[in-house]
C-alpha positions as CSV (number, residue, x, y, z in Angstrom):
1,X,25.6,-9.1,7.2
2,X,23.3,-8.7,4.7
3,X,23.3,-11.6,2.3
4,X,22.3,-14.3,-0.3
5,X,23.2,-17.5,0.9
6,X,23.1,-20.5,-1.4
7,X,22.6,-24.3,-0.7
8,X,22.1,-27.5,-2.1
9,X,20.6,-30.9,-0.9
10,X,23.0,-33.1,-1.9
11,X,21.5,-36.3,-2.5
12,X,18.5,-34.9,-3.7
13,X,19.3,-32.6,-6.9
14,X,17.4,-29.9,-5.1
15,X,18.9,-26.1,-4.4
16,X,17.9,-23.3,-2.8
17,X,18.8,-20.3,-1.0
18,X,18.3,-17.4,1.7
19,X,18.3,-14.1,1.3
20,X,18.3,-11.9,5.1
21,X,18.5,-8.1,4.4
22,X,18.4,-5.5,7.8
23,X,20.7,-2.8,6.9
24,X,20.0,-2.8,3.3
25,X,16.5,-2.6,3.5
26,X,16.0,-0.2,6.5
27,X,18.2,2.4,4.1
28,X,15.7,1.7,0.8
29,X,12.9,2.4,3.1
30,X,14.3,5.4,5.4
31,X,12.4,8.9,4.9
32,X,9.9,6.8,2.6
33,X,7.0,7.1,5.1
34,X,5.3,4.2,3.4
35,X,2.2,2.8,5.1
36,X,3.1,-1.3,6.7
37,X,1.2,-2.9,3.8
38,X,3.2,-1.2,0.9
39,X,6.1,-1.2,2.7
40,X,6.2,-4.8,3.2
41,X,5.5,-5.6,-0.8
42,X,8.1,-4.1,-1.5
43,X,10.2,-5.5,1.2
44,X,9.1,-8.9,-0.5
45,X,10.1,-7.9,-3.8
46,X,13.6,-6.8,-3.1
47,X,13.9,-10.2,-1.0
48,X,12.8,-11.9,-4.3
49,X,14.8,-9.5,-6.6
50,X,18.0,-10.8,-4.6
51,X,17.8,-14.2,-5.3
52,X,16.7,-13.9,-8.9
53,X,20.1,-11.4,-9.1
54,X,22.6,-13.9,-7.3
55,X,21.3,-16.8,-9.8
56,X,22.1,-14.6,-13.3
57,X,23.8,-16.6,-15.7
58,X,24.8,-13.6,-17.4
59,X,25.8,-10.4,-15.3
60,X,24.1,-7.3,-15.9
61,X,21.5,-4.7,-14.0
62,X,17.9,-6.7,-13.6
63,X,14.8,-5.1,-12.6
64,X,11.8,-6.1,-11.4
65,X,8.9,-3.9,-11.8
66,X,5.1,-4.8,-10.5
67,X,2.2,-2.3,-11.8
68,X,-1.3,-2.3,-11.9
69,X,-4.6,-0.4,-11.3
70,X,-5.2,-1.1,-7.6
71,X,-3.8,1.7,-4.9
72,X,-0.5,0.1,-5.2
73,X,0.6,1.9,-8.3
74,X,3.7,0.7,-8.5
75,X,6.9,-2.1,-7.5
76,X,9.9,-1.8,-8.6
77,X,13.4,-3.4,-7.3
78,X,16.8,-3.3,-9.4
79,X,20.2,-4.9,-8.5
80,X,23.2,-5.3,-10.4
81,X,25.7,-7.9,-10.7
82,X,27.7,-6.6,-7.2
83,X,24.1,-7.3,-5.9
84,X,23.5,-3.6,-5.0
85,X,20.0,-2.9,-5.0
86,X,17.7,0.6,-5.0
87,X,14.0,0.3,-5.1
88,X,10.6,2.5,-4.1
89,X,6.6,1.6,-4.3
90,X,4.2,4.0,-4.9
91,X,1.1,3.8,-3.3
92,X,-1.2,5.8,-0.7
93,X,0.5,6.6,2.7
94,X,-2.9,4.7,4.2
95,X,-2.6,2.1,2.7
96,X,-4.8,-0.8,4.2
97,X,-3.7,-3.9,4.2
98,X,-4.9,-6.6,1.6
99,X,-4.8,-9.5,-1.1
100,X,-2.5,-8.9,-3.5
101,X,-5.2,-8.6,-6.4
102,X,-6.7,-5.7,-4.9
103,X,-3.5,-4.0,-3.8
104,X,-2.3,-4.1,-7.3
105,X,-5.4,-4.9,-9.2
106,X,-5.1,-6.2,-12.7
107,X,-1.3,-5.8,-13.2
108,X,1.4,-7.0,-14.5
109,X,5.7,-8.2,-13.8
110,X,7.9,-7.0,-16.2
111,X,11.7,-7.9,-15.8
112,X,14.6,-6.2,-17.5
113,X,17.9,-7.4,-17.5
114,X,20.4,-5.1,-19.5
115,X,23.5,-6.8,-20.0
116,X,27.0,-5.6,-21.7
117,X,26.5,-8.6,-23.9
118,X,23.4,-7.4,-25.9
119,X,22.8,-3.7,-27.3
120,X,19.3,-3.8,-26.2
121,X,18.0,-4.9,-22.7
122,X,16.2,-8.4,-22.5
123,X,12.4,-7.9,-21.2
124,X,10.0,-10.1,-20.4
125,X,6.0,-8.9,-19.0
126,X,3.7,-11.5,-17.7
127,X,0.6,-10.9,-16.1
128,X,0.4,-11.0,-12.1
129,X,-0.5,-14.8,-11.6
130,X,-0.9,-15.7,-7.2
131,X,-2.5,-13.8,-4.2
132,X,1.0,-12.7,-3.0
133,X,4.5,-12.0,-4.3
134,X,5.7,-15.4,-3.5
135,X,3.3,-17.2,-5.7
136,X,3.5,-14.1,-8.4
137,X,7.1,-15.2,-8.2
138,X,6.9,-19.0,-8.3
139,X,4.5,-18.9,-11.3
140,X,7.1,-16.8,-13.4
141,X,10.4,-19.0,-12.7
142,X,8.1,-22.4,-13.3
143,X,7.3,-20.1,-16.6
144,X,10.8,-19.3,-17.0
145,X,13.3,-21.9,-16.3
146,X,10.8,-24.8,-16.5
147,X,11.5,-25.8,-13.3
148,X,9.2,-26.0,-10.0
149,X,10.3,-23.3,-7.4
150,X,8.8,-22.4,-4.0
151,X,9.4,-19.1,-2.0
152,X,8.7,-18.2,1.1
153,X,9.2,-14.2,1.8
154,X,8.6,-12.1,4.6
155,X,9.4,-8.3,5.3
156,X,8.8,-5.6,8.3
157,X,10.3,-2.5,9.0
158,X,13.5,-4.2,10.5
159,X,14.0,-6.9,7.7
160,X,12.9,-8.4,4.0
161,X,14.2,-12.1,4.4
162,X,13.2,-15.1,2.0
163,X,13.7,-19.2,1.6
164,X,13.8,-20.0,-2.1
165,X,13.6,-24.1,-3.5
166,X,13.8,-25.2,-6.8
167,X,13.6,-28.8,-8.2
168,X,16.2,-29.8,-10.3
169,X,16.1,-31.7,-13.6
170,X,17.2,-35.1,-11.8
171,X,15.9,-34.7,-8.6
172,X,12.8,-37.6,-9.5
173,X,15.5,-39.6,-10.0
174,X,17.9,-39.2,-6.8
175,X,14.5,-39.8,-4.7
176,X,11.2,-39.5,-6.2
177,X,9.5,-38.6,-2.9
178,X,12.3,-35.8,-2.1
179,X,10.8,-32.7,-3.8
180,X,7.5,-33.3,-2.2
181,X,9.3,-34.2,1.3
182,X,11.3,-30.9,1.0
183,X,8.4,-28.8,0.4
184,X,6.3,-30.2,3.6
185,X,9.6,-29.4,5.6
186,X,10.1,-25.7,4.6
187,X,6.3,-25.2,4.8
188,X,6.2,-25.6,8.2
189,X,8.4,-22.6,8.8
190,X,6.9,-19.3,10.6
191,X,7.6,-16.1,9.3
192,X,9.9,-14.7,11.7
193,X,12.5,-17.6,11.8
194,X,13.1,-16.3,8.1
195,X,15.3,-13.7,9.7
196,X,17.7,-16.3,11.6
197,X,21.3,-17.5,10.4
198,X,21.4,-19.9,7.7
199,X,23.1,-22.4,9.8
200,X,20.4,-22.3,12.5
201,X,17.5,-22.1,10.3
202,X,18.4,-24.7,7.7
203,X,19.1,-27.1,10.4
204,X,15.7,-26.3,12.0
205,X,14.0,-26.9,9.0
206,X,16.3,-29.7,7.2
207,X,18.0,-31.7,10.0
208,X,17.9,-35.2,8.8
209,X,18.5,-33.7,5.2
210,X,22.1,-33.8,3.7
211,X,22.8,-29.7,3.1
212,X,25.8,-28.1,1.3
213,X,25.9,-24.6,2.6
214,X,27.7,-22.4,0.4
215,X,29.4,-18.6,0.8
216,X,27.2,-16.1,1.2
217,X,27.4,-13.3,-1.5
218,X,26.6,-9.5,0.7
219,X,24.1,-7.6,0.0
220,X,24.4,-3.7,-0.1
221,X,21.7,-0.8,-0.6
222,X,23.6,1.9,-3.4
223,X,21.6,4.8,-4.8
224,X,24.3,7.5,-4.5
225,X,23.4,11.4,-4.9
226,X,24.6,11.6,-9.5
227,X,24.8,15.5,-9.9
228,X,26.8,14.7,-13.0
229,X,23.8,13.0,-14.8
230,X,21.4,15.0,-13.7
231,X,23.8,17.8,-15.3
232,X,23.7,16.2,-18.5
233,X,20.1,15.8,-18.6
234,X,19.7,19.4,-17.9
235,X,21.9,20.1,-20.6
236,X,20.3,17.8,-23.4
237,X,17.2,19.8,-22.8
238,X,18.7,23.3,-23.8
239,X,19.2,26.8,-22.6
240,X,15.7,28.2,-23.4
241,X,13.5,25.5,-21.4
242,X,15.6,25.6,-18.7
243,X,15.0,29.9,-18.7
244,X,11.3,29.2,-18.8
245,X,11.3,26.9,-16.1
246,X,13.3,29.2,-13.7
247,X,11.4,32.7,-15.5
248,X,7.7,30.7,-14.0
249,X,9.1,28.7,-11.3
250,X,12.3,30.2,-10.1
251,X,14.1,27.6,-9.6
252,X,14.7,24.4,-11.2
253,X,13.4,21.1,-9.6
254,X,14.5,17.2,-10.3
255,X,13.2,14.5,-8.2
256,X,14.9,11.2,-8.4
257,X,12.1,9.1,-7.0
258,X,13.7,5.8,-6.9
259,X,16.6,7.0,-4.1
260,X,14.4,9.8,-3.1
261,X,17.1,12.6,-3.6
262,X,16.2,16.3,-5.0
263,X,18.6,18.1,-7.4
264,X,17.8,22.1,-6.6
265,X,19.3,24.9,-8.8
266,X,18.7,28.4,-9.5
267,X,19.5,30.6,-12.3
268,X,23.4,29.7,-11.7
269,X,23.0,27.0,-13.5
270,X,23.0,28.3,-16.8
271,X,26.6,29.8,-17.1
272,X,27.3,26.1,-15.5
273,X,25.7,24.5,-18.5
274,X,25.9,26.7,-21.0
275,X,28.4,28.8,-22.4
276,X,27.4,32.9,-21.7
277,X,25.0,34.2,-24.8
278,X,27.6,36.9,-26.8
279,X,27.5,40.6,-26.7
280,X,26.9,43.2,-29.3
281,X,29.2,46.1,-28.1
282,X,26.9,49.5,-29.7
């Protein structure tokens, strides 16, 4: 299943979790034809954008969204409270792989979080700080919640897993070597065995360690075909664009890059939209 999995140490004030996506992921990335290095950034970022979204204090639709001047134009990952995500990268289909820098260049991570609590979204932009998304990531939520974090992340075409630590405000206290211990354990962890069941990997990692596993929250992918809201749009831009664009182009093109779906219509859809112009009987 694809999931989030929380944990905590119990006798060291230290939590954490794991996120393993396979189904999810191989749907955001079907018909993308993304080259491997884009396609595992992004992969990366929607392991990250997981965890963030499991961990909101306040439910709501977060984004993450990664831009620069490199050939990696853009990141960008959303979920919403039922931890339902959609995302896309643009970049070129040959991509080669690289640092982070010079995929992205001198960019920036932006989050939005738009809530039913607050009329206008939160946002926060920071510039791109680490030579990959996990220490992009682990410099932002030190920023953020004044904590240490670590993240480990890893993504192919089968699956975008992650391992996420954070050091908790009495953790010095419960064992003042326990943080650093921690750390040396889950750094010793190889890439693949991100993708194995909680149980068996947290074991591997943590077995003389005390560990509270809890339930694991699924993960789905949802970008669902909107004709309604692409309706509306059409309509708030009126009758007489929407005859120029079919008079040059014949037909009437939307593109809704982020779940790769096309909207086609033809000169139909103006009696849809639009009540029929009245006629002057002579």
């Amino acid at each position: 299943m694809d999931s989030v999995r929380p944990f905590l140490f119990e006798n060291l004030d230290i939590r954490g979790a794991l996120v393993r996506l396979g189904p999810a992921w191989r749907q955001m990335q079907a018909g993308r034809g993304y080259a491997d290095a884009a396609r595992n950034l992004l992969g990366e970022l929607t392991a990250v954008t997981a965890i963030v979204g499991s961990n909101l204090k306040t439910p709501g639709r977060l984004t993450f969204h990664l831009q620069g001047h490199g050939p990696v134009r853009m990141l960008v990952v959303d979920c919403d409270e039922q931890l339902r995500l959609r995302g896309l990268a643009k970049a070129p289909p040959d991509l080669a792989p690289a640092p982070l820098s010079v995929l992205l260049g001198d960019g920036r991570l932006a989050l939005t979080l738009d809530t039913n609590a607050t009329r206008q979204p939160y946002q926060s932009i920071v510039p791109l700080v680490g030579d990959s998304v996990a220490k992009v990531f682990e410099h932002y939520l030190v920023q953020s919640e004044q904590a240490p974090a670590r993240l480990w992340l890893m993504a192919d075409a089968g699956h975008a897993c992650g391992l996420f630590l954070q050091k908790l405000p009495n953790a010095d206290e419960r064992d003042a070597d326990g943080w650093n211990r921690i750390q040396q354990l889950a750094a010793t962890i190889a890439a693949a065995e991100l993708a194995l069941p909680a149980e068996t990997l947290l074991t591997r990692l943590f077995a003389e360690e005390d560990v509270r596993l809890f339930k694991a929250r699924a993960v789905t992918y949802h970008c669902p075909r909107n004709e309604e809201k692409v309706l509306v749009m059409l309509r708030s831009l009126g009758r007489a664009e929407l005859e120029a664009t079919l008079a040059e182009h014949g037909e009437i093109v939307i593109n809704d890059d982020i779940c790769n779906q096309e909207y086609r219509y033809g000169a139909e859809v103006l009696d849809q939209l639009f009540a029929p112009p009245d006629r002057t009987l002579h």
